[in-house]
C-alpha positions as CSV (number, residue, x, y, z in Angstrom):
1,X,0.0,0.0,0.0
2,X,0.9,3.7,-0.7
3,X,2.2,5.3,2.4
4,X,0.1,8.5,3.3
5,X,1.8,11.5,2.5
6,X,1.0,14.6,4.7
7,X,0.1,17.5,2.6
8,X,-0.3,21.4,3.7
9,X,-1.4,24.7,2.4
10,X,1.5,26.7,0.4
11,X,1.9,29.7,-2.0
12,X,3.7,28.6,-5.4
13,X,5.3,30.0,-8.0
14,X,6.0,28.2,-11.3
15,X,6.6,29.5,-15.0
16,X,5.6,33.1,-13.1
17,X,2.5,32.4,-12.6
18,X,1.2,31.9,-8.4
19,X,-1.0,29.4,-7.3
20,X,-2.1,28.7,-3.6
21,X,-1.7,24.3,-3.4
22,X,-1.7,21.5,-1.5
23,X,2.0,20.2,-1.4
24,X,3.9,17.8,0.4
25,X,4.5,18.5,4.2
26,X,8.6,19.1,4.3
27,X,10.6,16.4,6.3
28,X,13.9,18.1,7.5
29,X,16.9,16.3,6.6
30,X,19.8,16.1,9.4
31,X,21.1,19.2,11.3
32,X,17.9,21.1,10.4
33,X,14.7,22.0,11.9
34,X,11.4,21.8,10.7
35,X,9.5,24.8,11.4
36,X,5.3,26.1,11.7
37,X,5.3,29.4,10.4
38,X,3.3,31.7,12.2
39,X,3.5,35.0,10.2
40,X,5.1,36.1,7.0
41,X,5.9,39.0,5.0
42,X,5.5,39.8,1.5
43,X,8.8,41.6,0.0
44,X,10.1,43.4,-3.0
45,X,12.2,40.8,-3.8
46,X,9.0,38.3,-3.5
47,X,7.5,40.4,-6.2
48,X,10.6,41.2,-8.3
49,X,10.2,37.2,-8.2
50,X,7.0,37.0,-9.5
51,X,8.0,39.2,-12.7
52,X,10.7,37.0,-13.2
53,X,14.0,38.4,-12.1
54,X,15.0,35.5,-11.3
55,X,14.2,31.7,-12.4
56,X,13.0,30.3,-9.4
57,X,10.4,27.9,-9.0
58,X,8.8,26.5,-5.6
59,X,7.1,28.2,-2.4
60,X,8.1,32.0,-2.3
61,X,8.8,33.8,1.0
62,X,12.1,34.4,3.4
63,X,10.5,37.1,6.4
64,X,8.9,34.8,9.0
65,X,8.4,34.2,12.3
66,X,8.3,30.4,13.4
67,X,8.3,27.8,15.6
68,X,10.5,24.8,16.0
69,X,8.0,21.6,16.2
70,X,11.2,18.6,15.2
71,X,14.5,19.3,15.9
72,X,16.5,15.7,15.8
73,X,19.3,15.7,18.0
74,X,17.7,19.0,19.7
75,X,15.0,18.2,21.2
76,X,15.5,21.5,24.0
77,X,15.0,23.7,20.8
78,X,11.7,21.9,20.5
79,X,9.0,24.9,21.0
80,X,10.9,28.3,20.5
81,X,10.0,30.9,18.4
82,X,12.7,31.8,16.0
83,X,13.4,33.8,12.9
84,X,15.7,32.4,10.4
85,X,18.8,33.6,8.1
86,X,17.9,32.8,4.7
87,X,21.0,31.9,3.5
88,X,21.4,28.0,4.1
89,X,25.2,27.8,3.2
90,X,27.7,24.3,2.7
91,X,30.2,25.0,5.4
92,X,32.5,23.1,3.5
93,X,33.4,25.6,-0.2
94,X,36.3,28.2,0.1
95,X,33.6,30.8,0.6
96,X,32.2,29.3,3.7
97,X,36.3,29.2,5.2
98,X,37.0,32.3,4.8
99,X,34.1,33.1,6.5
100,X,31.1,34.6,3.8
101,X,28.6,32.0,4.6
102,X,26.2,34.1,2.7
103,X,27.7,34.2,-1.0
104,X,28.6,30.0,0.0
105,X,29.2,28.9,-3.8
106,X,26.5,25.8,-2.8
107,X,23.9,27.9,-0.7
108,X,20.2,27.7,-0.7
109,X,18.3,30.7,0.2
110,X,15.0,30.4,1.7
111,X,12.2,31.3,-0.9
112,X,14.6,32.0,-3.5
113,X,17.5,30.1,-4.5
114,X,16.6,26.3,-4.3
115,X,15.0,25.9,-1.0
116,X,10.8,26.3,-0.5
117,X,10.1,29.4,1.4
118,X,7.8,30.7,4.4
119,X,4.8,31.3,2.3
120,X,3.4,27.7,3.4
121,X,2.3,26.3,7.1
122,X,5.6,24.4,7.4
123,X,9.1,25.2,6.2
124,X,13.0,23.7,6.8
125,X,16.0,25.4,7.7
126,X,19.4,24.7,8.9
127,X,19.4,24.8,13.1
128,X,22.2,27.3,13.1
129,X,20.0,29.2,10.6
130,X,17.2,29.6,13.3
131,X,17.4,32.1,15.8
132,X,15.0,32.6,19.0
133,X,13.0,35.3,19.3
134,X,12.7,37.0,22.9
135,X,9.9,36.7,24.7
136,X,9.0,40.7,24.7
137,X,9.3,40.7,20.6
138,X,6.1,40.0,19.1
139,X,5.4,38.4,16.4
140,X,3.9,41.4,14.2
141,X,7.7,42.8,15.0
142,X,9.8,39.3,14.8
143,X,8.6,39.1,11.7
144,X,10.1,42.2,10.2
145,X,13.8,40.7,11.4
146,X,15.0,39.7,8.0
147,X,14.2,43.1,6.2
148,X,15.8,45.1,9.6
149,X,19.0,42.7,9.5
150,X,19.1,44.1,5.6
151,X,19.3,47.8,6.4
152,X,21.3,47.1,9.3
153,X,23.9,46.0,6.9
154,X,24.5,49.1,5.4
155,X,25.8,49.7,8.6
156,X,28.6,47.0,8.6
157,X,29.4,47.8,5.2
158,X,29.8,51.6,5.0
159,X,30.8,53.7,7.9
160,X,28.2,56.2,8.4
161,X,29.6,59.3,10.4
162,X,26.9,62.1,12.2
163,X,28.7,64.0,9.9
164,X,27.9,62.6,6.9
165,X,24.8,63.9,4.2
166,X,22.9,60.8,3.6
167,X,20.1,60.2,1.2
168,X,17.7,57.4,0.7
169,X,16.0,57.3,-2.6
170,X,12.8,55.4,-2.1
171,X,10.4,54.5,1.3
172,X,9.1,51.7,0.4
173,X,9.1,48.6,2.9
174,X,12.6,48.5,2.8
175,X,13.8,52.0,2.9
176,X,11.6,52.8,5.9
177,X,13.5,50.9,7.7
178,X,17.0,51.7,6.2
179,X,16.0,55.6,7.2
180,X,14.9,54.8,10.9
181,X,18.0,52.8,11.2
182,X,20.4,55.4,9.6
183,X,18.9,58.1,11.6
184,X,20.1,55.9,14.4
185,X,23.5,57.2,13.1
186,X,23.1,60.7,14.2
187,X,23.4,61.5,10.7
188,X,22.4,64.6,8.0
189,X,19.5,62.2,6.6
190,X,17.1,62.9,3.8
191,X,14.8,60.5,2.0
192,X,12.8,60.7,-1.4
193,X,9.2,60.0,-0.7
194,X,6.4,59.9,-3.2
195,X,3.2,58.7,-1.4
196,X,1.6,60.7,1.4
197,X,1.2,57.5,3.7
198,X,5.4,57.1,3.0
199,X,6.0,60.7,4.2
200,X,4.0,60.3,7.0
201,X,5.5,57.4,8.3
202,X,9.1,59.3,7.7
203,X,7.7,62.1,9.7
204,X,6.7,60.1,12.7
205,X,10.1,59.4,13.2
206,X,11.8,62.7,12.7
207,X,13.1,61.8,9.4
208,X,12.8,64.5,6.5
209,X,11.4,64.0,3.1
210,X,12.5,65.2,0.1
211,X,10.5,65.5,-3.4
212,X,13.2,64.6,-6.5
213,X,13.0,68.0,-7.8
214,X,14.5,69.0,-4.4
215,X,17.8,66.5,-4.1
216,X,20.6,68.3,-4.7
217,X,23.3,67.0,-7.4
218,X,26.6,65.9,-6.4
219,X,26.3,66.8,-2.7
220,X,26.0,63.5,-0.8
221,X,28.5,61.8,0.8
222,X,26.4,58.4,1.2
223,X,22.8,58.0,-1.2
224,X,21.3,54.5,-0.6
225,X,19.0,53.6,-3.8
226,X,16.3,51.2,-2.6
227,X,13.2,51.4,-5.4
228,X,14.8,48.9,-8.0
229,X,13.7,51.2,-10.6
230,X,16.2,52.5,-13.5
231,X,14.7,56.0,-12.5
232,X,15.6,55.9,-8.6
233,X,19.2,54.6,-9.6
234,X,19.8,57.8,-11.8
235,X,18.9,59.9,-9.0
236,X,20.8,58.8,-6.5
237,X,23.7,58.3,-8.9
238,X,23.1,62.4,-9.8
239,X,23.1,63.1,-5.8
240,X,26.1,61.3,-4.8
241,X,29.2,63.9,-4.6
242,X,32.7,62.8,-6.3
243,X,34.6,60.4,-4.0
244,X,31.0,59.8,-2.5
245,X,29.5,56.1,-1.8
246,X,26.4,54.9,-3.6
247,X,24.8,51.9,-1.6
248,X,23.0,49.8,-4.0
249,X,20.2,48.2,-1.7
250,X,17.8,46.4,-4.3
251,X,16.5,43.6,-6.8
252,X,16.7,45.0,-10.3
253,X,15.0,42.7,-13.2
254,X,17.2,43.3,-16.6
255,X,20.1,45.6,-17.4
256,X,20.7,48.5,-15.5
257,X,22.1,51.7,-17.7
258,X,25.7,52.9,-15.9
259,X,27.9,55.6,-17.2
260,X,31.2,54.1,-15.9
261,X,33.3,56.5,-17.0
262,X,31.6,59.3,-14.9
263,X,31.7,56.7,-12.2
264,X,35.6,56.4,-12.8
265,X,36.1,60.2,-13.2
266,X,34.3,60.5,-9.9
267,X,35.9,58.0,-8.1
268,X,32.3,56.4,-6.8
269,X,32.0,53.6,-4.7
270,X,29.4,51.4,-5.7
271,X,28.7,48.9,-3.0
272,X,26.6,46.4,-3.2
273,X,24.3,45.5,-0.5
274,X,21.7,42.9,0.6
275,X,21.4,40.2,3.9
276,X,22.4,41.4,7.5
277,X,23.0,40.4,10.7
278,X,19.7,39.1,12.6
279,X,21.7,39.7,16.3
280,X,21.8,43.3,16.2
281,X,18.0,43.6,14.4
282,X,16.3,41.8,17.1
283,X,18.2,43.9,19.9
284,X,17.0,46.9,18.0
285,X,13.5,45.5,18.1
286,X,13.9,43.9,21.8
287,X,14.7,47.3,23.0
288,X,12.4,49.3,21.2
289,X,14.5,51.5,19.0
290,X,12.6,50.2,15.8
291,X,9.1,49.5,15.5
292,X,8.2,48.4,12.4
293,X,4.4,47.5,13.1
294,X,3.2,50.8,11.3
295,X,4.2,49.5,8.2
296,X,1.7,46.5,8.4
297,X,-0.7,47.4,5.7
298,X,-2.5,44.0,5.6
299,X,-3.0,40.4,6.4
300,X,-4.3,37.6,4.6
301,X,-4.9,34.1,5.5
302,X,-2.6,32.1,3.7
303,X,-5.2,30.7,1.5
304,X,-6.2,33.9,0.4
305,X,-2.0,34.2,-1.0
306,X,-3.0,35.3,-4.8
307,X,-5.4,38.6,-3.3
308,X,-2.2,39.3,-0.9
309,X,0.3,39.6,-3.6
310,X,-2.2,41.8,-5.3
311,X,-2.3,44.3,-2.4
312,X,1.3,44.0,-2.1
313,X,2.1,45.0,-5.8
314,X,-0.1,48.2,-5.3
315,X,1.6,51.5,-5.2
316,X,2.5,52.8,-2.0
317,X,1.3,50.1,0.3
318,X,3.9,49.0,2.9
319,X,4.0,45.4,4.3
320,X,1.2,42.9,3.6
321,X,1.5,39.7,6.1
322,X,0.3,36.1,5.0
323,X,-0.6,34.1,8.2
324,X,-0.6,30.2,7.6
């Protein structure tokens, strides 16, 4: 007889096209955890996805908050709540000694490279992946870790002095948070905002908004692009001052047009930018310096996945949650 095969509830994406299934329940192999996902966010990167960026095929979704319900070998981790790191590297490539576990030449990343995402009731990671979430951290702010541990990486990549004019082009889900967290910084901060709702979340927080007719060419010392669009890229490449640093903190589908010779002549540093360190976000959310909860704009049941991503893709709506 054919052995039953426990099924659940999970958001796919094949050929570009979503479809909310019934697929196979996952069954962690060794050293990792299976995990019931309680919430999860939609990103840009989920949507860049969906318009085909990138080939990927499976269950979409890397912001979650979880809980460990099979841990082999670790049974005490049996009941915590956890976020994850997305990156599920080999340990064993020349990438992974020398100590960039996140570009490992064999990863997996959770809802994007090879390995089913959080958009489903069940999902696997690596144990060392999984990190617990402190009792006073919610889950409507746990599961905003992922996207905080991104603009917190700016951070380890670029020294950001209080000195320093900063720019963020775009406040969007992820460039709220890279303002709050740059402000942080003590620094000279200005953000591009087009929505009202974006402007008024900016405001809350002390941070001022520009309009793209106001950003001054060539006078930043740091601009931070984070709308993925050709457009925002020009601008912030315009603002940045010679010898200045241009943080590139997005998913771009296609070619992106670069004058390198004016990026030569200038002496610009382009740095690339994308997963952080989850430590640091949670201590940020643990002691209340970030509260991301505003930017909740919606939740769907998990079923309802298809109207979610349709919310999601509209302008100027912050962070829809699917809960499984």
């Amino acid at each position: 007889m054919r052995e039953n095969v426990a099924l659940m509830q999970a958001v796919w994406l094949e050929d570009r096209q979503l479809s909310v299934r019934q697929i196979a329940k996952p069954v962690p192999p060794p050293a990792e955890a299976l995990v019931r996902v309680r919430l999860a966010g939609i990103c840009a990167t989920d949507l860049e996805l969906v318009r085909g960026y990138y080939p990927y095929s499976g269950v979409l979704g890397h912001e979650f908050v979880g809980e460990i319900v099979q841990a082999a070998g670790a049974a005490r981790r049996v009941g915590q709540r956890v976020v994850g790191e997305i990156n599920a590297a080999c340990g064993q490539c020349d990438t992974c000694r020398r100590g960039d576990r996140t570009h490992c030449q064999n990863r997996t990343v959770l809802g994007i490279v090879q390995r089913d995402g959080a958009f489903a009731e069940f999902l696997t990671l690596p144990l060392e992946n999984l990190i617990p979430v402190p009792d006073s951290v919610p889950d409507e702010m746990a599961v905003f870790t992922e996207p905080l541990a991104a603009a917190l990486e700016i951070q380890q990549q670029v020294h950001v002095r209080p000195t320093d004019r900063v720019l963020v082009v775009g406040a969007g889900r992820l460039g709220q948070l890279i303002a709050w967290t740059l402000k942080l910084t003590g620094c000279d901060l200005r953000v591009v905002a087009r929505h009202p709702s974006q402007r008024s979340l900016l405001e809350r927080v002390g941070v001022r908004w520009l309009e793209e007719g106001e950003v001054p060419a060539g006078k930043m010392d740091i601009v931070v692009e984070a709308t993925g669009s050709p457009g925002g890229f020009a601008l912030a490449r315009r603002a940045v001052r010679p010898r200045g640093r241009l943080v590139l903190k997005s998913t771009y589908a296609g070619s992106l047009k670069l004058d390198m010779s004016a990026v030569v002549v200038d002496e610009i540093t382009l740095v690339g930018s994308r997963c952080g360190p989850f430590a640091p976000a949670l201590r940020l959310l643990e002691q209340g310096l970030v509260d991301p909860r505003p930017l909740i704009h919606a939740r769907f049941d998990l079923q309802d996945g298809l109207a979610a991503f349709e919310r999601a893709a509209q302008p100027g709506v912050f962070k829809v949650l699917l809960c499984p």
